[in-house]
C-alpha positions in Angstrom: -4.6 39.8 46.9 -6.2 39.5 43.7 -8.0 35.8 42.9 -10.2 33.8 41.1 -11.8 30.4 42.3 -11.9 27.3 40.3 -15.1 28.0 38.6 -14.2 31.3 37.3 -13.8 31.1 33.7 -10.1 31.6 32.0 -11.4 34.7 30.2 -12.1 36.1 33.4 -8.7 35.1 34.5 -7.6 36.6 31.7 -9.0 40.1 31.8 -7.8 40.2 35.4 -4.2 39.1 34.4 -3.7 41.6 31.8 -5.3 44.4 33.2 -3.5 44.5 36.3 0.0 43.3 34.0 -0.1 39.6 36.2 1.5 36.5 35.3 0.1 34.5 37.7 -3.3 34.5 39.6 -3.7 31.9 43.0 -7.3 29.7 42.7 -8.6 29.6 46.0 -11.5 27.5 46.8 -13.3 29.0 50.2 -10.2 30.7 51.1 -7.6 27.5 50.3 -5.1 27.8 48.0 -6.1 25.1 45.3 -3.6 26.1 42.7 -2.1 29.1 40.5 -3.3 29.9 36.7 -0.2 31.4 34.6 0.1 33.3 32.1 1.4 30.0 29.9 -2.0 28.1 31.1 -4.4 31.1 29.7 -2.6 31.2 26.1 -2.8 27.3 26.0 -5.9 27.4 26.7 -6.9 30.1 24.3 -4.8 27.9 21.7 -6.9 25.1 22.8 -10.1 27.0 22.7 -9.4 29.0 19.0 -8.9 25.0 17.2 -5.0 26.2 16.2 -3.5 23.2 18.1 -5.9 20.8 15.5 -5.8 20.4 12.2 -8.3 23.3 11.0 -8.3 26.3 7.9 -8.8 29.9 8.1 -10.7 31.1 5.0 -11.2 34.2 4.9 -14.7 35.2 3.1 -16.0 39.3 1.4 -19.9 39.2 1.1 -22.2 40.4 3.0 -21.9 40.9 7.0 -23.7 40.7 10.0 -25.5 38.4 11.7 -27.9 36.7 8.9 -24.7 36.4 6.7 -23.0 34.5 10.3 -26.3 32.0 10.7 -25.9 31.2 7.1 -21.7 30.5 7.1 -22.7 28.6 10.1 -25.5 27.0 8.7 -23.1 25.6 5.3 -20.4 25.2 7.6 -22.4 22.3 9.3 -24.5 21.1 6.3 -21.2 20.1 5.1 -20.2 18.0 8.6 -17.8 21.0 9.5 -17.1 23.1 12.5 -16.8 26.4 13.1 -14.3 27.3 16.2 -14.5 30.7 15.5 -15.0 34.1 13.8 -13.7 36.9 13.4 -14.8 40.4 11.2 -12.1 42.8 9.9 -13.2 45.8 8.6 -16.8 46.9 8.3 -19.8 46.4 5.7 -19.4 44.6 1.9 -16.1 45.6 1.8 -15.2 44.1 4.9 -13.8 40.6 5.3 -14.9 37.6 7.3 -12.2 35.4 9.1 -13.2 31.9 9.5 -11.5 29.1 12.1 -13.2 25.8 11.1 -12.3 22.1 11.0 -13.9 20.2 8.0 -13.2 16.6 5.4 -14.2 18.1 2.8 -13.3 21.6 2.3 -13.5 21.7 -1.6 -17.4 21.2 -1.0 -17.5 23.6 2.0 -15.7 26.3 -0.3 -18.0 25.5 -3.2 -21.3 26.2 -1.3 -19.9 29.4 0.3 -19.3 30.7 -3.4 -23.1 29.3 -4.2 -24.2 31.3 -1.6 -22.2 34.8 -2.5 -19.3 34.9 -0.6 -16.2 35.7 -2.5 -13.6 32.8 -0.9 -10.6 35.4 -1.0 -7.8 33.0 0.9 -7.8 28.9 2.7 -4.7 28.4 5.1 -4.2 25.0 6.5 -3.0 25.3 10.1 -3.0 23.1 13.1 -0.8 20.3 10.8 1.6 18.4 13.2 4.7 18.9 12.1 7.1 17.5 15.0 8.8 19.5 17.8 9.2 23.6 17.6 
């Protein structure tokens, strides 16, 4: 059977489970069953992972691209006491657009030296509020 032990990392558990269509992987620990990873405890954990499940915004950012235009958003990002969770590029070049997951107090600020610096701040979604039971 297919496994992973309890070291292996979930986005290797992952790739496993969706490559060979799994819900459900055993965690064996020198050939002892230990436990089971779903299909539920990979997605939580990506939720967990991505900063969704906290309060956080997604701004999305046009400017330049690559990785000197990353270092400085970064860079701001933590001049201004935020964090980034994650990125993510749609499209390619100047005309492309730059999806932002971060968590920060002051996001006017944040906003206002990512303009300074040349990015075009095209959209800022609040997500992650608690909002009581689905």
């Amino acid at each position: 059977p297919v496994v992973v032990a309890p070291g292996d990392s979930v986005d290797e558990a992952a790739r496993i489970m969706r490559r060979r269509k799994f819900n459900a992987l055993p965690v064996l620990d020198e050939g002892r069953l230990v436990g089971i990873i779903t299909a539920s405890d990979v997605l939580e954990a990506f939720v967990d992972l991505s900063g969704v499940s906290e309060p956080t915004y997604r701004v999305v950012l046009s400017g330049a691209a690559g990785a000197p235009a990353l270092r400085l958003i970064r860079q701001i990002v933590e001049d201004h006491g935020g964090e980034l969770k994650w990125t993510w590029v749609e499209g390619t070049g100047r005309k492309g657009r730059l999806h932002l997951r971060l968590r920060t107090r002051r996001l006017d600020d944040l906003t206002t030296a990512l303009e300074g610096a040349g990015f075009e701040v095209s959209a800022v979604i609040a997500a992650g509020r608690k909002s009581g039971p689905p």
